[in-house]
C-alpha positions, 0 to 999 in steps of 0.5 A: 082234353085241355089242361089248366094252366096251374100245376097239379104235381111238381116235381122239383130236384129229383134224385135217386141213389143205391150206393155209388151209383145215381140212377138220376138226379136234378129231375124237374118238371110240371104237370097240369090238372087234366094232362097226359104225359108220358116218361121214354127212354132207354132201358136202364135210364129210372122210368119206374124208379122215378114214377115210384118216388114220386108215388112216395113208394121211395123213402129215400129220394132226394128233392121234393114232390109237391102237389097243389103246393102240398109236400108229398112225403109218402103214398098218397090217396090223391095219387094212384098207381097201376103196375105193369102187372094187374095185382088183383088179390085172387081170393077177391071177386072183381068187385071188392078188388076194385073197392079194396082202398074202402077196405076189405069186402066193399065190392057193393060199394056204388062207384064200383058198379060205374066204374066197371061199365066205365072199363067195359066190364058190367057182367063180371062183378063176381067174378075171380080174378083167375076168370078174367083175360090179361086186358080184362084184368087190366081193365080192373086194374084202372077200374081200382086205380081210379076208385079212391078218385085221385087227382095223379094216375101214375102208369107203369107200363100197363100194357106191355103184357098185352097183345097189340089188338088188346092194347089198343083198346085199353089205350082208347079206355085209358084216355075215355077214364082221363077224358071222363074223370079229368085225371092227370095222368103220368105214363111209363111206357117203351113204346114211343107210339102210345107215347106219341098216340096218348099223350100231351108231352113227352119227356125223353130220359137219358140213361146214367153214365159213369160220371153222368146220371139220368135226367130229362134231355128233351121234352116233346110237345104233342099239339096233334087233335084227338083221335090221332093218325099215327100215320101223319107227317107230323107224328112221323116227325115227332118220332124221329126227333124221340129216336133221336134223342134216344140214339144220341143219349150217352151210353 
C-alpha cells in the first residue's frame, strides 16, 4: 500500500487527565490515507485512552483531532473502531451484527454478503454469535467495523485473545481488508512483531511518570516490501531499537 502524501487524521496537542493524574499530553502526529500505523509501549503508558479520544469516545481530551481539516468533536461514522473483544450482540445472527450501523435487522443489506466473503466467513450468514469460534467473530467484528466504510479503522488490540495460529491469520485478513478498501488504519497492539509485520510506522509511547506524563518518544519507519520476513536482519534491527526505546522509557 502506498499512502498519499496529504494527511487523512491529525492529531494535534492531545492531552488526557483523570484528576491529578495525566496519562498523556502534547501528543501530535499524522496519518496518510491508506497508512498502517501502530501505537506500542509499556503497559500503563494510554495506548487505548489515546485511540479512544481519538475515536471521540472521550468527551474530556484536550487538544484537537482533525480529519480531512474536519474538527472532530465526537464518534464519527468516517471513523470505526474494533475492540479487543468482538461485542457482537448475541441475540443477532452474523448478518444483522455486521449490518448494525444501518440499524436493527439489516442483515439483507448486500454489502454485507461481500464483506463476509471478503473475512472468510460466506456460510455463516445466520448463524449466532454463540456458534462461532474467537477468530470467526473476530472476523465478524472487522466485517462491522468496515460496513459504514469509514475512511479511519481504529484497532485496540484485536487479536490478543486469540491463539498465535488464529492470529496470524487475521493479520493477513487485516492487511487484504486495508489493501482492498484502502483503509487507514490505527493499531493498538503488545506485540512489537505485528507491530513490525503490519505496519508503515511505529509509534513508541513512554509510560507517565511522577512529573512526566506519556507521549510519543520515538517514531519508527517500516520501509520493509509486503509480505514481510520477520526473520530479516533489518526487522531484527528495528526490534531492537522498539525494545530500546521501551527499556530506556521512564518508569
Amino acid at each position: 500500500m502506498s499512502p498519499s502524501s496529504a494527511p487523512l487524521l491529525r492529531v494535534r496537542g492531545l492531552a488526557r487527565r483523570f484528576g491529578r493524574r495525566t496519562v498523556f499530553e502534547q501528543v501530535s502526529f499524522d496519518l496518510a490515507r491508506g497508512e498502517i500505523v501502530s501505537l506500542v509501549g509499556p503497559s500503563g503508558c494510554g495506548k487505548s485512552t489515546l485511540l479512544r479520544a481519538i475515536a471521540g469516545l472521550h468527551g474530556h481530551a484536550e487538544g484537537s483531532v482533525l480529519l480531512e481539516q474536519q474538527l472532530q468533536r465526537g464518534p464519527s461514522d468516517r471513523i470505526g473502531v474494533i475492540f479487543q473483544e468482538p461485542r457482537l450482540l448475541p441475540w443477532l445472527s452474523v448478518a444483522d451484527n455486521i449490518a448494525f450501523a444501518a440499524g436493527p435487522r439489516q442483515g439483507h443489506d448486500p454489502r454485507v454478503d461481500t464483506l463476509l466473503a471478503e473475512v472468510g466467513l460466506s456460510g455463516v450468514r445466520d448463524a449466532l454469535p454463540k456458534q462461532l469460534s474467537g477468530g470467526m467473530a473476530q472476523r465478524v467484528a472487522l466485517a462491522r467495523g468496515l460496513f459504514a466504510e469509514p475512511d479511519l479503522l481504529l484497532l485496540d488490540e484485536p487479536f490478543s485473545a486469540v491463539d498465535a495460529i488464529t492470529r496470524s491469520r487475521l493479520q493477513r485478513v487485516l492487511l487484504a481488508l486495508a489493501h482492498a478498501h484502502g483503509t487507514t488504519i490505527l493499531l493498538v497492539t503488545h506485540d512489537l512483531d505485528e507491530a513490525l509485520h503490519l505496519s508503515d510506522r511505529v509509534l513508541l509511547l513512554s509510560p507517565p511518570g511522577d512529573d512526566l506524563p506519556g507521549r510519543i518518544a520515538r517514531e519508527i519507519h517500516v520501509d520493509a516490501p509486503r509480505p514481510r520476513n520477520l526473520r530479516d536482519p533489518a526487522m531484527d534491527a528495528l526490534r531492537d531499537t522498539l525494545l530500546d526505546g521501551i527499556a530506556s522509557s521512564p518508569i
